[in-house]
N, C-alpha and C positions, 0 to 999 in steps of 0.2 A: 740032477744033470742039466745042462744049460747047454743049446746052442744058438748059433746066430742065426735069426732070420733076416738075413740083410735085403728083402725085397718091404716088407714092414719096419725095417729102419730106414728105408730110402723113402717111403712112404710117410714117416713119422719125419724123417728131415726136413722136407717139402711143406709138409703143415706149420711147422714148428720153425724153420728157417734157422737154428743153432749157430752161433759162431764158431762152437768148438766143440769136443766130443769128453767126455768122461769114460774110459774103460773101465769098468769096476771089475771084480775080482779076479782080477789080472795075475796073481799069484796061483790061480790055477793051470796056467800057461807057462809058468816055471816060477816053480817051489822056492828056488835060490833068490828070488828078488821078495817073499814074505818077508815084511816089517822092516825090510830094508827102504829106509824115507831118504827122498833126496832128490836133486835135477835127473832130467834125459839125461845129458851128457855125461854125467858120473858112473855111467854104468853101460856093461858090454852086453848088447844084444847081438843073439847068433844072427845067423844070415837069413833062418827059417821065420826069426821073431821079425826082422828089418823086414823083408818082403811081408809077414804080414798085416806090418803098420802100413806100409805102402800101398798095398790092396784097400786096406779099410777105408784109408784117406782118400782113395780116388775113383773107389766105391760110392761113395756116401759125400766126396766134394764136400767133405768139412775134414779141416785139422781138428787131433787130439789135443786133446789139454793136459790130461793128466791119464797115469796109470793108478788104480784102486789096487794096494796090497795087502789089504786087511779090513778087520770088523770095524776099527776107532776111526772117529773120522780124524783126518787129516795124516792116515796111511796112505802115503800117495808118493809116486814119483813124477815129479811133475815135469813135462814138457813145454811147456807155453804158459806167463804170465796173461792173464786178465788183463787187460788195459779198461782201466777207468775212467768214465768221463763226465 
């Protein structure tokens, strides 16, 4: 069982400075989006999930990157490119 301690990820932010966040096993948050790989945008988030990407993000003053929906990597839905420089 897993939950968030968002007073030790706001603490881990602060050290660590991130440009973006990783959510990993996101698929426990709703079953319907495992192994389903693709953009944010292609896919409907309830009202319940949208508030609580919006909590997290202004929680923690970092955007997501991506959602983790599986064991393999590159199970992912991804929200936000990496910009390379």
């Amino acid at each position: 069982m897993f939950t968030l301690d968002i007073v030790k990820l706001k603490i881990n932010r602060r050290i660590n400075t991130p440009s973006s966040l990783y959510l990993n096993f996101f698929q426990h948050l709703g079953l319907d989006y495992k192994g389903n790989i693709g953009n944010f945008n292609d896919f409907y988030f309830n009202r319940y999930l949208r508030e609580y990407f919006n909590w997290f993000e202004s929680e923690t003053n970092v955007e997501i990157l991506a959602l983790g929906i599986g064991a393999k990597n590159g199970e992912r839905i991804l929200k936000k490119e990496l910009i390379k420089k």
